[in-house]
C-alpha positions in Angstrom: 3.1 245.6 -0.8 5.4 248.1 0.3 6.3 251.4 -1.9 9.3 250.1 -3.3 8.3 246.5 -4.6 5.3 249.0 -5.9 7.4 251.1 -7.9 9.3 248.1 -9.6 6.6 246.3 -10.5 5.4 249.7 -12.1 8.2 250.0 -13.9 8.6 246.7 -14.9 5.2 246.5 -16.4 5.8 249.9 -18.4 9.3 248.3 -20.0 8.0 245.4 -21.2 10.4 242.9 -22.0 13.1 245.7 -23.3 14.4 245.1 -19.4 13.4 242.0 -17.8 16.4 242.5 -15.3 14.9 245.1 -13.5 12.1 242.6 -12.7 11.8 241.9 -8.6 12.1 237.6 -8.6 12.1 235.6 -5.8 15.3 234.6 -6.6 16.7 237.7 -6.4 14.8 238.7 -3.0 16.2 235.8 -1.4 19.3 236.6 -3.0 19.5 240.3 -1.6 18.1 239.0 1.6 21.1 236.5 2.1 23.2 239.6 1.5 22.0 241.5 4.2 22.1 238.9 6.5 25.8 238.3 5.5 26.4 241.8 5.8 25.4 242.1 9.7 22.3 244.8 9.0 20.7 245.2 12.0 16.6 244.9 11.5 14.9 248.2 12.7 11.6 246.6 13.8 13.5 244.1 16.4 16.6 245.5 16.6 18.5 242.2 16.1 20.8 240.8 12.4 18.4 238.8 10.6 16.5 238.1 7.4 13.7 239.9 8.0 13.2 243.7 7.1 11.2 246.3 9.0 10.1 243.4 10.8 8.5 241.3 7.8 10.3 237.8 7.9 12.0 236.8 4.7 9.0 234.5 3.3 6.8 237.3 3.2 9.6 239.6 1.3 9.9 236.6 -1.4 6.2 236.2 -1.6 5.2 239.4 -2.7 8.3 239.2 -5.2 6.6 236.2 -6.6 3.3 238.6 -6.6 4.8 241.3 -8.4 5.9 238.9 -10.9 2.8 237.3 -11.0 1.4 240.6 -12.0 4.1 241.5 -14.5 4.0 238.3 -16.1 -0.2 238.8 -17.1 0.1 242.5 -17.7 -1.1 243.4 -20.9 
């Protein structure tokens, strides 16, 4: 899990349900993913345009989204 998807869960978790939006989904992931691809960002790790980022491919990204909710969703 890197730092960021870290820190979102975090602050997910300490929200609550006041705001659900800032929750990470995999909807969202592959959502934001798509984006970058559209946009032409160059991936550092391979130095080519695709889905992946820092050279984890785009199913890992929206697995640990689905983690992170996972999480969220059976905090107390």
């Amino acid at each position: 899990m890197t730092s960021d998807e870290y820190y979102n869960a975090h602050v997910t978790q300490m929200l609550g349900d006041r705001k659900p939006d800032l929750q990470r989904t995999p909807e969202r992931e592959a959502l934001l993913l798509g984006m970058i691809l559209r946009a032409g960002l160059i991936n550092s790790a391979h130095g080519i345009i695709d889905d992946s980022v820092d050279g984890f491919p785009r199913d890992s990204h929206i697995g640990i989204a689905e983690l992170c909710r996972e999480i969220v969703t059976r905090a107390p």
